[in-house]
The first five atom37 places (N, CA, C, CB, O) and aatype in JSON, in Angstrom:
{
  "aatype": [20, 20, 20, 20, 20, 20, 20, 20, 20, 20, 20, 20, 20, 20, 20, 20, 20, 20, 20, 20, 20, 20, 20, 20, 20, 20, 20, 20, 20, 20, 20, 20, 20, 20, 20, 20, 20, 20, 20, 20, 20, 20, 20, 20, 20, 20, 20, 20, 20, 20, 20, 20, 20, 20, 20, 20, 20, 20, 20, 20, 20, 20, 20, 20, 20, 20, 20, 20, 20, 20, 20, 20, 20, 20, 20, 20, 20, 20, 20, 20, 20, 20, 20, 20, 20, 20, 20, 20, 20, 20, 20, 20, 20, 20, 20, 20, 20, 20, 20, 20, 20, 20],
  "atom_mask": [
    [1, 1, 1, 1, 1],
    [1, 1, 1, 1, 1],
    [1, 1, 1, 1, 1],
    [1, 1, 1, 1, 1],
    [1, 1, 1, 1, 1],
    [1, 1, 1, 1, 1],
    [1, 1, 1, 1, 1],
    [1, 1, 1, 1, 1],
    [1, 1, 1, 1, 1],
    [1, 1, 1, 1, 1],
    [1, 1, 1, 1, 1],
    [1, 1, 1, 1, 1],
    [1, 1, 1, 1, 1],
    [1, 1, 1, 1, 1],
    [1, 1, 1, 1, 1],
    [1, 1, 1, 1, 1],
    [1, 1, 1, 1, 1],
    [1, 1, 1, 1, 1],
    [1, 1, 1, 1, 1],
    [1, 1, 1, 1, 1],
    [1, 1, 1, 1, 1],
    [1, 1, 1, 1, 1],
    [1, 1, 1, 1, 1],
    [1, 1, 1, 1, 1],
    [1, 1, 1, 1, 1],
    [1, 1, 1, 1, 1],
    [1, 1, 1, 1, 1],
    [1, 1, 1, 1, 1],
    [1, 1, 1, 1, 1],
    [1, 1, 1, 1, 1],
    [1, 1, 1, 1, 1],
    [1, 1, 1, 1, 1],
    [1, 1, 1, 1, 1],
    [1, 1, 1, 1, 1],
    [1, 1, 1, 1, 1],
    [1, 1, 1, 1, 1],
    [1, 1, 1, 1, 1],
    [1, 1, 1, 1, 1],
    [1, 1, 1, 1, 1],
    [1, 1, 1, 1, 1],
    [1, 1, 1, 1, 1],
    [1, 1, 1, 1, 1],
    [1, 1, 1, 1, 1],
    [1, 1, 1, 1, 1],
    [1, 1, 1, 1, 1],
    [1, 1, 1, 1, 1],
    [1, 1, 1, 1, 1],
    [1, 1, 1, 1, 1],
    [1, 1, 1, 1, 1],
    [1, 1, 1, 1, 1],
    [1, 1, 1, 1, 1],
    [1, 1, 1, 1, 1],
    [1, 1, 1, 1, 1],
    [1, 1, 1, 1, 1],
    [1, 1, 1, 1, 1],
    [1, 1, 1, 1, 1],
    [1, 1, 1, 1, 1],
    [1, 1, 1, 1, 1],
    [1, 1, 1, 1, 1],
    [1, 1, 1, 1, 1],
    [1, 1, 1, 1, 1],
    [1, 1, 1, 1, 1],
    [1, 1, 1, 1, 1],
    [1, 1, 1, 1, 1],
    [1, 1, 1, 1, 1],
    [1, 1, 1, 1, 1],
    [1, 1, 1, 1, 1],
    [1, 1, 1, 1, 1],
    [1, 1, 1, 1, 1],
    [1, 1, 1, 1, 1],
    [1, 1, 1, 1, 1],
    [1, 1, 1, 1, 1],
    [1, 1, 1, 1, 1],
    [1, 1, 1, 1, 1],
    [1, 1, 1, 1, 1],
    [1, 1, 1, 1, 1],
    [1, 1, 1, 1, 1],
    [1, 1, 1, 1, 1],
    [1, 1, 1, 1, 1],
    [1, 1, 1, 1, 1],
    [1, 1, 1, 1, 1],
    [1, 1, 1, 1, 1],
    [1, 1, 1, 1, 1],
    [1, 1, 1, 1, 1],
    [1, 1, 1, 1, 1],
    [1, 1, 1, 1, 1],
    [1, 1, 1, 1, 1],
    [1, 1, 1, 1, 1],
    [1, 1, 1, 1, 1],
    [1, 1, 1, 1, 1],
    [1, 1, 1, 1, 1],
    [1, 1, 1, 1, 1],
    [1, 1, 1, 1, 1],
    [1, 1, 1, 1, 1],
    [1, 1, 1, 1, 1],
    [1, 1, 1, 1, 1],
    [1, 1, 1, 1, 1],
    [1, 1, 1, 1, 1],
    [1, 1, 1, 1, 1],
    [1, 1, 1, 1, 1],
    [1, 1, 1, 1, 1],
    [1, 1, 1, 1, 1]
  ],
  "atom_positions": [
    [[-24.04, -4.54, 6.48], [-23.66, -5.93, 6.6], [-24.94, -6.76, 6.61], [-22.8, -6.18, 7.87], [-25.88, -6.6, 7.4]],
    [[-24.85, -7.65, 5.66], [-26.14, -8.49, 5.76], [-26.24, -9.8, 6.59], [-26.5, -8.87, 4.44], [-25.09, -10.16, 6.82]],
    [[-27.05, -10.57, 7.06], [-26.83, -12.3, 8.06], [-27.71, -12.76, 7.36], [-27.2, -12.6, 9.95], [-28.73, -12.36, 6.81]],
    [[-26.72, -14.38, 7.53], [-27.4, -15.2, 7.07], [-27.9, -15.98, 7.96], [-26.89, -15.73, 6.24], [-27.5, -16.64, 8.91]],
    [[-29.1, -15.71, 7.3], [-30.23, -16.45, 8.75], [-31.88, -15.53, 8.91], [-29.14, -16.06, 10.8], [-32.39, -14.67, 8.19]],
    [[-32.18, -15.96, 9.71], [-33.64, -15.28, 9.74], [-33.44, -13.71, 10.2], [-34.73, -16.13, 10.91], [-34.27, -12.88, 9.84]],
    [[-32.3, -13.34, 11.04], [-32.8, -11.74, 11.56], [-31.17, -11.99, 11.93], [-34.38, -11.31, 13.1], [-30.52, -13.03, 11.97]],
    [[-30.73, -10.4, 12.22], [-29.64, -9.98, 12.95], [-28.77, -10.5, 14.37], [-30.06, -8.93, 13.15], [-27.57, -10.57, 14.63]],
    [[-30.13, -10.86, 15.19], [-30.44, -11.27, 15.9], [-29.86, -12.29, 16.58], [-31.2, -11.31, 15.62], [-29.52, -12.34, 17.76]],
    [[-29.75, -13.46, 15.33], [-29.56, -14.65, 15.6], [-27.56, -15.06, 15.43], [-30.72, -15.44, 14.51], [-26.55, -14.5, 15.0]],
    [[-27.84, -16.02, 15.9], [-25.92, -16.27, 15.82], [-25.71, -16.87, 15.06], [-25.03, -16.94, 16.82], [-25.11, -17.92, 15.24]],
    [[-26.22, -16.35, 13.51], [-25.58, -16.95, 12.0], [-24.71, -15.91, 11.84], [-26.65, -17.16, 10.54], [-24.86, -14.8, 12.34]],
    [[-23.58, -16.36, 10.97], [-22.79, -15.43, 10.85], [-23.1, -14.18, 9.74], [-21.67, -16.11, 10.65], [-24.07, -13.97, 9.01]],
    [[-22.09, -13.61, 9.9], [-22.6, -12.08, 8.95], [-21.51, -11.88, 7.66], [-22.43, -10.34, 10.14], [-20.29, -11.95, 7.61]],
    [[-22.47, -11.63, 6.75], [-21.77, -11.9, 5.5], [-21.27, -10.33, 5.15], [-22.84, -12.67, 4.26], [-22.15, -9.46, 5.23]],
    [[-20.41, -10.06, 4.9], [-19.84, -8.64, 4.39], [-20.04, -8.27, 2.88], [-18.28, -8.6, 4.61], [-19.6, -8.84, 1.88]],
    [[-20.72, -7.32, 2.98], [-20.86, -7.25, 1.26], [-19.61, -7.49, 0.15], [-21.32, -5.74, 0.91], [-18.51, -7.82, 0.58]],
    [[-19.86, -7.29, -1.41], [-18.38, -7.39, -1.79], [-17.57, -6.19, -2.01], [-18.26, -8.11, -2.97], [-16.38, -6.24, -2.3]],
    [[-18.02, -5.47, -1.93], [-16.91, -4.74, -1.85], [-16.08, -3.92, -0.91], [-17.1, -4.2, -2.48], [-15.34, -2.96, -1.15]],
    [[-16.41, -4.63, 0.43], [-15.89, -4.6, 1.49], [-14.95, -6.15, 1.42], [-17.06, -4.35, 2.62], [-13.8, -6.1, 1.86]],
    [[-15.2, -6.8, 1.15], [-14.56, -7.87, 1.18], [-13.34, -7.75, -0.17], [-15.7, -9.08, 1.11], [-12.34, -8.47, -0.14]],
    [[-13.55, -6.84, -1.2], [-12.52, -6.76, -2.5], [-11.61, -5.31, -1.22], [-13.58, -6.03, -4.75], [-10.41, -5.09, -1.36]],
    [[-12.19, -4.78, -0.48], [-11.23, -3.94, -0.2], [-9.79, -4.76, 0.78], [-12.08, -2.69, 0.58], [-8.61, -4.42, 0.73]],
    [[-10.48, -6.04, 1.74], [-9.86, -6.68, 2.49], [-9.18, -7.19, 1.78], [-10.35, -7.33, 3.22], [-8.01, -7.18, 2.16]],
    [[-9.33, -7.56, 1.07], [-8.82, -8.62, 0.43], [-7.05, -7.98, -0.72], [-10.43, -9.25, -0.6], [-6.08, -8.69, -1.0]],
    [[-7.23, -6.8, -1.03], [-6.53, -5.6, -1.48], [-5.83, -4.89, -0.37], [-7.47, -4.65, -2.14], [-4.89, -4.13, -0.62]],
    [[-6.18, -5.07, 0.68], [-5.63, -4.84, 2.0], [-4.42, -5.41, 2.12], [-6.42, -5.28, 3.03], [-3.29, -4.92, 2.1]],
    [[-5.06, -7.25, 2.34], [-3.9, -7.97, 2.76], [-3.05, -8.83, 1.97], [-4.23, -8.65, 3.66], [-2.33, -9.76, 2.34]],
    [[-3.37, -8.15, 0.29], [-2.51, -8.68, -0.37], [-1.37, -7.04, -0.48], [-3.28, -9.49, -1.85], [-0.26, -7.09, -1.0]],
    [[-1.84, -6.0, -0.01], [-0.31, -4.98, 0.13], [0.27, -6.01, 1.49], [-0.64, -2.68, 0.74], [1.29, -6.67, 1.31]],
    [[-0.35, -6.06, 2.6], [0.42, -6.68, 3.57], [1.53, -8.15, 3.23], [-0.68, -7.0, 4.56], [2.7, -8.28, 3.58]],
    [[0.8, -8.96, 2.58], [2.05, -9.77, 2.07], [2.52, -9.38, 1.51], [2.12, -10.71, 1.58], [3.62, -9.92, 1.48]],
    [[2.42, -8.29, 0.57], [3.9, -7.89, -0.25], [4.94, -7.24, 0.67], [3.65, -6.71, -1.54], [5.9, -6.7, 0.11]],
    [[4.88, -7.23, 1.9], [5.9, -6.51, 2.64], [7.24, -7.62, 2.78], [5.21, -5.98, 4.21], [7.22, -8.85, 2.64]],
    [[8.34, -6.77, 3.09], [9.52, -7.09, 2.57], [9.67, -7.95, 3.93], [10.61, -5.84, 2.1], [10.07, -9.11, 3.81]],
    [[9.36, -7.4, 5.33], [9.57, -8.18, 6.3], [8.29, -9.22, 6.4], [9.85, -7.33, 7.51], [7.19, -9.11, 5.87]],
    [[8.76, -10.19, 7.19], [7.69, -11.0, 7.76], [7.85, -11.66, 9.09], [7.41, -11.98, 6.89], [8.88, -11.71, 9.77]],
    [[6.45, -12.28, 9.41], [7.14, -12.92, 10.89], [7.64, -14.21, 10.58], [6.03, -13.16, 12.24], [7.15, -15.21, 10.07]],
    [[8.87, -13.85, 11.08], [9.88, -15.01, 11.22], [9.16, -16.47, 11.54], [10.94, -14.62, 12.47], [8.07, -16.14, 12.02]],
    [[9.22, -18.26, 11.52], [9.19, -18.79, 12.28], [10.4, -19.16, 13.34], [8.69, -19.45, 11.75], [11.39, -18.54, 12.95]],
    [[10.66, -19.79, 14.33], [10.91, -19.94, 15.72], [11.26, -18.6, 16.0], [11.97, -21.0, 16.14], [12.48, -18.42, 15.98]],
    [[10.63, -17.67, 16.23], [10.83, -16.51, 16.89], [9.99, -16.71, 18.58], [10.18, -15.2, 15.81], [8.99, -17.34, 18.93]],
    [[10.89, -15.92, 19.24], [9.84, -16.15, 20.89], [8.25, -15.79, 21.13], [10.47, -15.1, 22.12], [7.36, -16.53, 21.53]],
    [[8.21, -14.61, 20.79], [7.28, -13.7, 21.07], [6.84, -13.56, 19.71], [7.74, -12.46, 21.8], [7.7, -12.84, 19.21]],
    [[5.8, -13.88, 18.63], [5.44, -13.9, 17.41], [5.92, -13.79, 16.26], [4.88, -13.39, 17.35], [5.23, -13.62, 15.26]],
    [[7.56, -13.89, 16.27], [8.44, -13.91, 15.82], [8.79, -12.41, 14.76], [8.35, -15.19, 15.36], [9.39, -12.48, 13.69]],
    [[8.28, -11.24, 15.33], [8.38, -9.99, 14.87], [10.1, -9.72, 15.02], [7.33, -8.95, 15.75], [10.72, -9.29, 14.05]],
    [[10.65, -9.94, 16.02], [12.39, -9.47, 16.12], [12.93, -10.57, 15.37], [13.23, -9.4, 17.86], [14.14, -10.39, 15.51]],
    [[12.81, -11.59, 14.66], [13.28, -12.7, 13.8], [12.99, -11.82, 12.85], [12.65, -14.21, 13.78], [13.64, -10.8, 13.07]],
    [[12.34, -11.73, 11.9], [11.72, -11.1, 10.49], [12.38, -10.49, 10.81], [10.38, -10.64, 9.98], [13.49, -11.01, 10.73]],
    [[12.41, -9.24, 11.32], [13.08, -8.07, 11.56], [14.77, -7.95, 11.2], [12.81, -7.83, 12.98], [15.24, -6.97, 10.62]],
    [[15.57, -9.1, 11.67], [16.33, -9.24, 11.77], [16.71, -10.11, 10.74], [16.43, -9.33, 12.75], [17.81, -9.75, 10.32]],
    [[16.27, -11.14, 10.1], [16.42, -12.24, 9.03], [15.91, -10.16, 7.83], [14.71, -14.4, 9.21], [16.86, -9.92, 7.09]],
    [[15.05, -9.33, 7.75], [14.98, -8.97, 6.08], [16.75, -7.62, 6.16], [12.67, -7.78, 5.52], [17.64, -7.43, 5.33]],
    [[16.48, -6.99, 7.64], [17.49, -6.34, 7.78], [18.79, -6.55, 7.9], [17.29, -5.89, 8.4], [19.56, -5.6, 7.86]],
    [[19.24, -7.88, 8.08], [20.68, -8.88, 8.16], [21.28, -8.34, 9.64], [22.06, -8.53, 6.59], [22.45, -8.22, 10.0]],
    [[20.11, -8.07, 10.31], [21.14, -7.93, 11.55], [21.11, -9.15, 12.4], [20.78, -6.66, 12.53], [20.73, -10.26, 12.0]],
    [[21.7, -8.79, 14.03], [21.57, -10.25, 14.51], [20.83, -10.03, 15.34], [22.68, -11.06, 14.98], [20.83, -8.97, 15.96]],
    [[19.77, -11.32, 15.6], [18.12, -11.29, 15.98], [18.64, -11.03, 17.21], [16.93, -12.7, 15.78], [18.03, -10.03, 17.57]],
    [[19.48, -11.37, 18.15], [19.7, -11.0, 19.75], [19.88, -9.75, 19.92], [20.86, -11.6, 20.45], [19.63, -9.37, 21.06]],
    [[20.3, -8.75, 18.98], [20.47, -6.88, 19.04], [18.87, -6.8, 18.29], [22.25, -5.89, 17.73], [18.34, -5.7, 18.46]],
    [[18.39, -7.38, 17.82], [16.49, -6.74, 17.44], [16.32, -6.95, 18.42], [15.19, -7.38, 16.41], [16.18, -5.83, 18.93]],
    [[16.14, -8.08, 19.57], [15.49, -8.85, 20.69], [15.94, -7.51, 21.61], [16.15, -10.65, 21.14], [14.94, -6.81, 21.75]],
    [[16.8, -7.07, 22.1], [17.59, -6.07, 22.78], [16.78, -4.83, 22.61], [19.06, -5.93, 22.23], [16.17, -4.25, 23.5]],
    [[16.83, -4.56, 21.58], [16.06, -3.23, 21.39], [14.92, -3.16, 21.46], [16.17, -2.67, 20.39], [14.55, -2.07, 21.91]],
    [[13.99, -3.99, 21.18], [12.47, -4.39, 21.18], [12.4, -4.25, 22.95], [12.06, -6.25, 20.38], [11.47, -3.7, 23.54]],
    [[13.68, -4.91, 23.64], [13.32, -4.97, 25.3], [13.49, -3.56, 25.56], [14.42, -5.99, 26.4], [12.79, -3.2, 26.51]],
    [[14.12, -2.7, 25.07], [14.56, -1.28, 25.48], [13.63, -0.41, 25.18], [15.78, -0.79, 24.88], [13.48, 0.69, 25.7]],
    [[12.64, -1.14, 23.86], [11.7, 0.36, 23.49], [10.74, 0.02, 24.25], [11.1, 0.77, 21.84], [9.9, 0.9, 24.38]],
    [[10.44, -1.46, 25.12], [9.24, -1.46, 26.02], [9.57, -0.53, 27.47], [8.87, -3.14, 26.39], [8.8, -0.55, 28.44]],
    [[10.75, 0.19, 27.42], [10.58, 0.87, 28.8], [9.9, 2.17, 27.85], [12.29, 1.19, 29.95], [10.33, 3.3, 28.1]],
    [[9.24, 2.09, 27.19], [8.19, 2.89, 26.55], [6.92, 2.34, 26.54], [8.49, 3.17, 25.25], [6.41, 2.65, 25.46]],
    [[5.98, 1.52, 27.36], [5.36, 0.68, 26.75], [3.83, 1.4, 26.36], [5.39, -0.59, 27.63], [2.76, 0.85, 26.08]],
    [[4.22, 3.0, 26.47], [2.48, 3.37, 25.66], [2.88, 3.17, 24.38], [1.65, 5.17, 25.77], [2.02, 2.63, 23.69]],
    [[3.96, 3.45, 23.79], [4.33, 3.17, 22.53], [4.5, 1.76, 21.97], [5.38, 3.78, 22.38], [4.18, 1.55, 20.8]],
    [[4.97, 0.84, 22.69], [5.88, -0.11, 22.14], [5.0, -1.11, 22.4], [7.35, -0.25, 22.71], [5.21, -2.13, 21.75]],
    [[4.01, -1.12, 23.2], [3.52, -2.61, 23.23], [2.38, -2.45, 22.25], [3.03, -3.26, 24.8], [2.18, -3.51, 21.66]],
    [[1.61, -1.54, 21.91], [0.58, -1.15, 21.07], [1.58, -1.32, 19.51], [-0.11, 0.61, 21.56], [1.21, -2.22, 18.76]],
    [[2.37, -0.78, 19.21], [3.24, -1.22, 18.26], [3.17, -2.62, 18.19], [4.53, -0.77, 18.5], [2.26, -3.31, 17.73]],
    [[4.33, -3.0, 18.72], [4.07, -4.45, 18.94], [2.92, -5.22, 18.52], [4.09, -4.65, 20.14], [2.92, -6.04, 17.6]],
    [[1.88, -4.86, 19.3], [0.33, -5.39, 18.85], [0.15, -5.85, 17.45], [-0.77, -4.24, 19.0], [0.03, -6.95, 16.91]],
    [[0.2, -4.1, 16.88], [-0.19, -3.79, 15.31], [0.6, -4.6, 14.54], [0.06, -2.28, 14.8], [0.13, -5.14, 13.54]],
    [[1.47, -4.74, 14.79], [3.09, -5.84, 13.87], [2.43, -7.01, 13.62], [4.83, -6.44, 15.01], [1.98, -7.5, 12.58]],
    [[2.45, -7.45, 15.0], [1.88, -9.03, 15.35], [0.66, -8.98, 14.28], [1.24, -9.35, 17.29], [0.86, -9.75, 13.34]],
    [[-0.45, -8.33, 14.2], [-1.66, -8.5, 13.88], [-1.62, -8.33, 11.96], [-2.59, -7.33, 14.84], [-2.27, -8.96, 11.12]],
    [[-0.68, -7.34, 11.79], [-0.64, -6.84, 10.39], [0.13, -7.58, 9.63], [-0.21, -5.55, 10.24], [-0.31, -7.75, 8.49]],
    [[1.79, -8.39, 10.03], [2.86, -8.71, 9.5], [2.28, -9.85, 9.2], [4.08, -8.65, 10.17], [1.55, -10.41, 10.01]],
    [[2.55, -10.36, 7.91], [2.29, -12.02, 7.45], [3.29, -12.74, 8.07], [2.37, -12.41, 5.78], [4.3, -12.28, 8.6]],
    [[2.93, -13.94, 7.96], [3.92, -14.94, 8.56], [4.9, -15.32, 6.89], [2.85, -16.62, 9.46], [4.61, -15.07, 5.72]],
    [[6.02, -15.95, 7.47], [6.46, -16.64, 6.15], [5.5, -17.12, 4.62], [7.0, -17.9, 6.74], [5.51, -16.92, 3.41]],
    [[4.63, -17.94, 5.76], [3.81, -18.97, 4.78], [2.51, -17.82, 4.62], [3.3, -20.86, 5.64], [1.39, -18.26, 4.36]],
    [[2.65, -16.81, 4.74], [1.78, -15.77, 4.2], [0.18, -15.39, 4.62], [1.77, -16.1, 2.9], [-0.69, -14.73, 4.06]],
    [[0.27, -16.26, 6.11], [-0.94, -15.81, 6.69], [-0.83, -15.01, 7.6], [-1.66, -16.68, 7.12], [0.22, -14.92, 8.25]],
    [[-2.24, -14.0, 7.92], [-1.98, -12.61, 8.17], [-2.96, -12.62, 9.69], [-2.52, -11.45, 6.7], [-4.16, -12.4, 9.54]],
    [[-2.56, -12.81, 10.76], [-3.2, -13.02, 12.18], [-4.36, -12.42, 12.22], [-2.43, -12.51, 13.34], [-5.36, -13.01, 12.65]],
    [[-4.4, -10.95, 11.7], [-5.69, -10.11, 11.59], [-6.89, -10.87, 10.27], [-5.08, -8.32, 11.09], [-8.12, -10.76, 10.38]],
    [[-6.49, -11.29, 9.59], [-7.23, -12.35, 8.72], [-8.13, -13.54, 9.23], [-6.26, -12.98, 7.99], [-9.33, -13.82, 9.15]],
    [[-7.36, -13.94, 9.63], [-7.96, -15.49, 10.54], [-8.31, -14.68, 11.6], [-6.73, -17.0, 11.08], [-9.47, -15.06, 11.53]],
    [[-8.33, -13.87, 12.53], [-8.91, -13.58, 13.44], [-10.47, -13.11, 12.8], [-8.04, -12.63, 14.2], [-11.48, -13.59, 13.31]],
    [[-10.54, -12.44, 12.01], [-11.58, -12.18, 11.19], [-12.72, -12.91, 10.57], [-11.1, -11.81, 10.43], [-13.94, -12.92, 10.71]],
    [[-11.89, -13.5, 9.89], [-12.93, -15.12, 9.35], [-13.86, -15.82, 10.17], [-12.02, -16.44, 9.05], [-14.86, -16.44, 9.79]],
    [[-13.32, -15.62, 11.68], [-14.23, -16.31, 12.62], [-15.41, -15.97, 13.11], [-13.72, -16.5, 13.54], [-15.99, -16.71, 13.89]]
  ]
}
């Protein structure tokens, strides 16, 4: 990774070579092609909306089950996490993206 700026050191930001950046970028265009997405007005990042709007079920039985698999929560909240971070939104921005950019 190279910085721009005088040395490593300093708090310019860091430029990613390109073909780390053609791999991201190939990354999160498979991620928007996914069939689900996060819902908007969903409660909680709107993962049980999507869920429920690509599968035609009804979002209060996703919401239900999402509460049932957290009496798992080594599994389910780390899940959870990854969803939130990986799933595009409608309008096709990807949380792990913009968290990135910064």
């Amino acid at each position: 990774m190279q910085y721009v700026g005088t040395s490593p050191s300093t708090t310019h930001r860091a430029v990613r070579p390109a073909s780390e950046r053609q791999t991201m970028q190939t990354f999160y265009r498979i991620l928007r092609s996914s069939p689900i997405k996060r819902a908007p007005g969903g409660i909680l990042g709107g993962i049980a909306s999507g869920i429920a709007r690509q599968t035609g079920w009804r979002v209060s039985y996703v919401r239900i089950g999402m509460l049932l698999s957290f009496l798992l929560p080594f599994i389910s909240l780390p899940l959870y996490a990854v969803l939130w971070l990986l799933l595009p939104k409608t309008d096709g921005t990807i949380a792990l993206e913009e968290i990135l950019k910064r």
